[in-house]
C-alpha positions as CSV (number, residue, x, y, z in Angstrom):
1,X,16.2,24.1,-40.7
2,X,19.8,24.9,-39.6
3,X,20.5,24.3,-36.1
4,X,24.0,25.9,-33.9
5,X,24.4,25.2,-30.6
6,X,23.4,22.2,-29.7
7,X,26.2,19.3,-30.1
8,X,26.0,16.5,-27.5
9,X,28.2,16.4,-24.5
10,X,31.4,13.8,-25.0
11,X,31.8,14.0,-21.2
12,X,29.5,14.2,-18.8
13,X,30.5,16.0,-15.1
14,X,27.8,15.1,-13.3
15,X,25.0,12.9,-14.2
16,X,21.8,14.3,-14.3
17,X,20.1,10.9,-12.4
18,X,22.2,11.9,-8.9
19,X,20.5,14.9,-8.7
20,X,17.6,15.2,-5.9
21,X,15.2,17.9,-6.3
22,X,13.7,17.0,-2.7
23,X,15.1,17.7,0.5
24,X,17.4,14.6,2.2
25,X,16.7,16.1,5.5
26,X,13.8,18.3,6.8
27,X,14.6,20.5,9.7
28,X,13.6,24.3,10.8
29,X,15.2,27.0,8.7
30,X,18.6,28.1,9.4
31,X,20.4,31.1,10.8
32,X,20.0,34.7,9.7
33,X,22.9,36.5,8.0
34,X,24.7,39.5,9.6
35,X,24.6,42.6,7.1
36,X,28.6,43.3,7.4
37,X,27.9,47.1,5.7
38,X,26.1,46.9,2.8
39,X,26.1,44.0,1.8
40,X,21.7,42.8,2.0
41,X,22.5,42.1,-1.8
42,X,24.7,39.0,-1.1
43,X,22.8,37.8,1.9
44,X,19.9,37.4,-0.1
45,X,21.3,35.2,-2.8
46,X,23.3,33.2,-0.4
47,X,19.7,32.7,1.4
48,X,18.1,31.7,-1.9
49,X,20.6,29.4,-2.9
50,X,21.2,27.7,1.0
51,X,17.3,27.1,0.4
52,X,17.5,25.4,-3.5
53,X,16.9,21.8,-2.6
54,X,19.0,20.2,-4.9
55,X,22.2,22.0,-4.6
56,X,21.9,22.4,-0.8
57,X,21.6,18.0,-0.8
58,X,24.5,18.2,-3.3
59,X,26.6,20.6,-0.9
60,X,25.4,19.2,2.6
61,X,26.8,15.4,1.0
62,X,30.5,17.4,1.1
63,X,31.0,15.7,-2.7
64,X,32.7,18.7,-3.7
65,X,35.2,19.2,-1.2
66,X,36.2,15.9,-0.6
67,X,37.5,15.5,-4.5
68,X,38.9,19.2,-4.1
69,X,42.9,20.5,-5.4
70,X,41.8,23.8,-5.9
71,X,44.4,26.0,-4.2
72,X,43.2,29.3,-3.1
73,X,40.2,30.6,-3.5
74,X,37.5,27.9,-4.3
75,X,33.9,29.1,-4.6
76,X,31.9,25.8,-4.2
77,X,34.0,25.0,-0.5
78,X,33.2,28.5,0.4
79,X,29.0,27.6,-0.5
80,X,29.6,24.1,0.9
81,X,30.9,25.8,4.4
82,X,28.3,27.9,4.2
83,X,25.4,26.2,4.0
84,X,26.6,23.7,6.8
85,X,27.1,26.7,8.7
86,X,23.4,28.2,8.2
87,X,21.5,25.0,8.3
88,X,23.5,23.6,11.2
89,X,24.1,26.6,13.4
90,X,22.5,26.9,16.6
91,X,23.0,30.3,16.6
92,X,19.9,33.0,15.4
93,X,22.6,34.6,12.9
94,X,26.0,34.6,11.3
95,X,28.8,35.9,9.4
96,X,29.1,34.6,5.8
97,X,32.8,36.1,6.4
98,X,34.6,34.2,4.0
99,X,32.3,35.1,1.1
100,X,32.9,38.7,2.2
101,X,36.6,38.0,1.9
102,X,36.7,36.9,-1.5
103,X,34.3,38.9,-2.9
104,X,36.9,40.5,-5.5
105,X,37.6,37.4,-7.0
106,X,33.4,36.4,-7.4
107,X,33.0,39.8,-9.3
108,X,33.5,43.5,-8.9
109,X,31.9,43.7,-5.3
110,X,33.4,45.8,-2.3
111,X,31.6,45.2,1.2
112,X,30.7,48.6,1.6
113,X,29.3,49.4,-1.7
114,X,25.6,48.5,-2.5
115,X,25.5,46.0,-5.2
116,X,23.0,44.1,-6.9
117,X,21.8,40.9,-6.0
118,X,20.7,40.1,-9.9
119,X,24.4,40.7,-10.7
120,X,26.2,38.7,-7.5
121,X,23.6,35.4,-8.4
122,X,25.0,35.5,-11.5
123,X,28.5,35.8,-10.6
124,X,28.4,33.2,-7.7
125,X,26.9,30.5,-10.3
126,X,29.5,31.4,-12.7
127,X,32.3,31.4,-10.0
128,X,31.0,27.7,-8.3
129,X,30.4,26.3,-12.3
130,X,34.1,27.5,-13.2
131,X,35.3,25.7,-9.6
132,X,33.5,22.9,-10.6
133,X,35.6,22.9,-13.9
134,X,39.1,22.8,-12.5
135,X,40.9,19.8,-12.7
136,X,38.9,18.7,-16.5
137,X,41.1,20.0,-19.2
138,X,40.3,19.5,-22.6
139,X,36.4,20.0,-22.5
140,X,34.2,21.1,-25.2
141,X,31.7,23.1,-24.4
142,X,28.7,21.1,-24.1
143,X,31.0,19.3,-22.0
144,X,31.4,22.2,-19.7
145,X,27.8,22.8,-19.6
146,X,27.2,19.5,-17.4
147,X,28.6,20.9,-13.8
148,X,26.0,20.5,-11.1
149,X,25.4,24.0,-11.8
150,X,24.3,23.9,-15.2
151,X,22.5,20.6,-14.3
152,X,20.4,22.2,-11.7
153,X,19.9,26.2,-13.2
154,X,20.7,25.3,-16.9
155,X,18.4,25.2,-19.7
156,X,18.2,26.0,-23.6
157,X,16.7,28.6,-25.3
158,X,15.8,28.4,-29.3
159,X,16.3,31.4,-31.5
160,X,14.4,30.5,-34.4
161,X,14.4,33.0,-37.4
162,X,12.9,33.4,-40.3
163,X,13.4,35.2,-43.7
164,X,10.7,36.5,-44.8
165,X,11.6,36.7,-48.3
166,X,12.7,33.1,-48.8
167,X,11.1,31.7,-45.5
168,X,14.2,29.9,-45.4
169,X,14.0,29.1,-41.1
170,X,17.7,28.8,-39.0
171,X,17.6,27.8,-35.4
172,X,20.3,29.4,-32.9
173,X,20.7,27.4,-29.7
174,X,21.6,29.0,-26.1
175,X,22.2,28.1,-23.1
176,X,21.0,30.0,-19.7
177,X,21.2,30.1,-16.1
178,X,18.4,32.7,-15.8
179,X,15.9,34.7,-17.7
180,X,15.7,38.1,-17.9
181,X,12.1,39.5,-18.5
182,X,10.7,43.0,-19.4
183,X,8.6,44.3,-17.4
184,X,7.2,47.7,-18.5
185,X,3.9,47.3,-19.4
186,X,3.5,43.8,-17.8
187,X,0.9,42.9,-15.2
188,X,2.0,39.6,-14.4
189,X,5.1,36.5,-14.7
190,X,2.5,35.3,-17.3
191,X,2.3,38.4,-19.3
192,X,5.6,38.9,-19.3
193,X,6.5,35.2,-20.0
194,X,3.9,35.7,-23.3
195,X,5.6,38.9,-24.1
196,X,9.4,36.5,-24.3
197,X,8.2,34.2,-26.6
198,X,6.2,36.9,-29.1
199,X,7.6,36.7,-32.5
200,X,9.6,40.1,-33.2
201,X,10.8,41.5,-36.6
202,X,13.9,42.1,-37.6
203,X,14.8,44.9,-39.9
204,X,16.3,48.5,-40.9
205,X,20.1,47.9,-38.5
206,X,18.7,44.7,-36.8
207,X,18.1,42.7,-40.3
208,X,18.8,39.2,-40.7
209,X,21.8,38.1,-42.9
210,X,20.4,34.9,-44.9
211,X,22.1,32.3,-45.9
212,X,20.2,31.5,-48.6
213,X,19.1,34.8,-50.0
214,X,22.9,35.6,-49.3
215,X,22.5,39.3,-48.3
216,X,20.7,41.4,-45.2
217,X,16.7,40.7,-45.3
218,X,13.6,41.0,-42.9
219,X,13.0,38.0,-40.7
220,X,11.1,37.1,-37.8
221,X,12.7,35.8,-34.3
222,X,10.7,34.2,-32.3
223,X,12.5,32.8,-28.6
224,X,11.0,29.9,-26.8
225,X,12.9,27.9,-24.1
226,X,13.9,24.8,-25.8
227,X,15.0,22.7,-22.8
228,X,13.6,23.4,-19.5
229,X,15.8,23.5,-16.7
230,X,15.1,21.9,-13.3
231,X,15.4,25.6,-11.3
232,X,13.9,28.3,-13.5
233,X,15.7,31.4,-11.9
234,X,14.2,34.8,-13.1
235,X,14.8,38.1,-12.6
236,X,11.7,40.8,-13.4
237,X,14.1,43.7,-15.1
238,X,13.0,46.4,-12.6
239,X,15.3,49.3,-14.4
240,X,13.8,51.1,-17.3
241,X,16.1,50.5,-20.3
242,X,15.9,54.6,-21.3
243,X,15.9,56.2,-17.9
244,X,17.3,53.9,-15.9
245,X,14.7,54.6,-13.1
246,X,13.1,52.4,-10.8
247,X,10.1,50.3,-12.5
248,X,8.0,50.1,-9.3
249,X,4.8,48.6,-10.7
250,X,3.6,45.2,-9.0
251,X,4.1,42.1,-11.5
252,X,1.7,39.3,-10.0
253,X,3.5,35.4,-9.9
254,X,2.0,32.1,-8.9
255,X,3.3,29.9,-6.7
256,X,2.6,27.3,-9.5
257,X,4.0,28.0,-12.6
258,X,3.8,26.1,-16.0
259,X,6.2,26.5,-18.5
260,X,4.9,24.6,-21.5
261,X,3.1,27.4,-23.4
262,X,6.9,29.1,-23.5
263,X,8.7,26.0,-24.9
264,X,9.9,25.3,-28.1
265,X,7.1,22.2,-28.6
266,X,4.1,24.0,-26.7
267,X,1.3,21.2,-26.9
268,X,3.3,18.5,-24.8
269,X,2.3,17.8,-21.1
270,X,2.1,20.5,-18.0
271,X,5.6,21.1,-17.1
272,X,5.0,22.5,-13.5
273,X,7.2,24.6,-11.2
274,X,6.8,25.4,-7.9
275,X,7.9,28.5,-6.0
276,X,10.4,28.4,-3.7
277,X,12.4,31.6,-3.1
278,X,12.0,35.6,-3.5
279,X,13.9,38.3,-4.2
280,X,12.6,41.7,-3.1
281,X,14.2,44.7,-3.8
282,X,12.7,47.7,-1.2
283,X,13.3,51.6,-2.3
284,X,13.0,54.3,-4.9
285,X,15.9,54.0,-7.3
286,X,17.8,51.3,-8.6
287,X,21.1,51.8,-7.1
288,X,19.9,52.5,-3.7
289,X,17.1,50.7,-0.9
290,X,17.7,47.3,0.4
291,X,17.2,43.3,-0.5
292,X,15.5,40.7,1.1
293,X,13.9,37.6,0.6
294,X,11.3,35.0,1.4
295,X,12.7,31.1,1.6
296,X,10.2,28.0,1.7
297,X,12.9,25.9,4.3
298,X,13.0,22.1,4.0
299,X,10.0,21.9,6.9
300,X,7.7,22.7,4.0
301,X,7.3,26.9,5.7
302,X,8.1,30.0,4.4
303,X,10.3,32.6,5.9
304,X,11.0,36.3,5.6
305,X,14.6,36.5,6.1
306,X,16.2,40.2,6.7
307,X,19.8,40.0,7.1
308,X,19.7,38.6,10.9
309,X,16.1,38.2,11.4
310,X,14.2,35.3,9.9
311,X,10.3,35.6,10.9
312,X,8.0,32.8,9.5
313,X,5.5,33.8,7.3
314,X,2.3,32.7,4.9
315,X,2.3,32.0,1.2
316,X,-0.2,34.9,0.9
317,X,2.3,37.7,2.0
318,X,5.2,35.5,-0.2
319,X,2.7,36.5,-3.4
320,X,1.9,40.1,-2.2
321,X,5.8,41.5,-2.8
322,X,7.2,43.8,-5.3
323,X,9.2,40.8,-6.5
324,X,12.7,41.0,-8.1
325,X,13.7,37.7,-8.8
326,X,11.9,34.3,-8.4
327,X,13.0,30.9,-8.2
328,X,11.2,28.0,-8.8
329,X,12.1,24.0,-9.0
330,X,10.4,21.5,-11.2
């Protein structure tokens, strides 16, 4: 078997045993978020990430900040205010105005354009991992990959493939911050979890280049998730790759969720997550409608929160949602 992608770390950012996947502090939830024109796709991922246990202890503990010479803009103080801000405040709502003022340099946002809250997650983990970079110099990238950020939403996927003229097998290694799952067709997470890992052929313009048989073959590629991370963030692909319409079907999740029959070694222990955040994306197309989201806050409740208004709530109405993306801890 050859293997890429997976050399060991020389230097490691943040050790992996300081993380705390349970609360420090219970209290009630937090403040709502003002909508400051259209912008219910931010408010939601800055909800679901206020309400991530271990990176709301790691923020709350000011670790970041305190060991800070970014000058300018600095995207972990921005979540470290933040957070204090929503969990602290005595007041029912507030303005998350200094994300709103750098959204340009997080990614290509404007507040009064509709964006996607798939696409701002993504770009607020990339933008706090690359803040938590500055300062190291001279990293490799496994090195890189040990941030708080990838220690708490990073994981490995295995891209093993197979030639099926020599059987020769190679293993490609990546790492991730979220899965992206097909839906069409897909009744459930499970389903479409199943459908992830099914081997799929490669041929005709997608054939496999082998080193052995030194030319383009067939080959098999099956994915499987290789190292699990410790917050499995994933988003249920809601446009249709050919029409780019609204998929609108309801994809059932548990609020329990084992990974082990999607990992690379299948037959080990249960590896159990448990749901903590949701993503709902209300309205006929893609590009229009409105976000919100349902939180489980350190008091062990869930809330619907709506830009300002956050209403508590059962798990039985958190499991009934046309979901968008789900987040669950270990």
């Amino acid at each position: 078997v050859i293997g890429k992608g997976m050399t060991p770390p020389q230097k490691m950012l943040f050790p992996s045993e300081k993380i705390c996947m349970n609360w420090r502090q219970k209290r009630r939830p937090g403040a709502g978020l003002y909508n400051l024109g259209s912008t219910c796709y931010l408010n939601v991922i800055l909800q679901c990430l206020t309400y991530t246990p271990p990176l709301a202890n790691y923020l709350l503990s000011r670790q970041h900040s305190r060991f800070c010479f970014q000058q300018g803009f600095c995207m972990m103080c921005i979540m470290e205010d933040h957070v204090r801000k929503v969990l602290y405040s005595s007041a029912t709502a507030i303005r998350p105005r200094a994300v709103i003022r750098d959204l340009k340099f997080i990614g290509e946002f404007k507040p009064d354009i509709p964006g996607d809250a798939y696409e701002f997650l993504r770009c607020t983990l990339n933008a706090m991992h690359t803040a938590c970079l500055s300062g190291s110099s001279d990293l490799n990238d496994s090195s890189e990959e040990t941030t708080i950020i990838h220690q708490i939403f990073g994981g490995f996927l295995r891209c093993r493939v197979t030639c099926l003229s020599c059987k020769a097998v190679s293993d490609f290694y990546k790492v991730f911050l979220d899965v992206l799952l097909k839906i069409k067709g897909a009744s459930s997470l499970t389903t479409a979890l199943d459908d992830f890992v099914t081997p799929k052929q490669l041929d005709g313009r997608k054939s496999f280049k082998c080193g052995k048989c030194k030319k383009k073959v067939a080959a098999s590629k099956v994915v499987t998730v290789h190292h699990a991370p410790r917050v499995l963030t994933v988003c249920l692909g809601r446009a249709d790759d050919q029409t780019s319409r609204k998929l609108s079907q309801v994809v059932a999740y548990p609020e329990y969720l084992d990974l082990r029959p999607y990992m690379s070694d299948p037959a080990g222990e249960p590896l159990l997550y448990s749901l903590y955040a949701v993503v709902v994306h209300a309205g006929q197309t893609c590009l229009g409608g409105h976000f919100f989201c349902f939180t489980k806050a350190s008091n062990g409740l869930w809330y619907k929160m709506n830009d300002v208004s956050v209403e508590s709530c059962d798990i039985h109405t958190v499991l009934e949602q046309q979901a968008y993306l789900l987040f669950y801890a270990r």
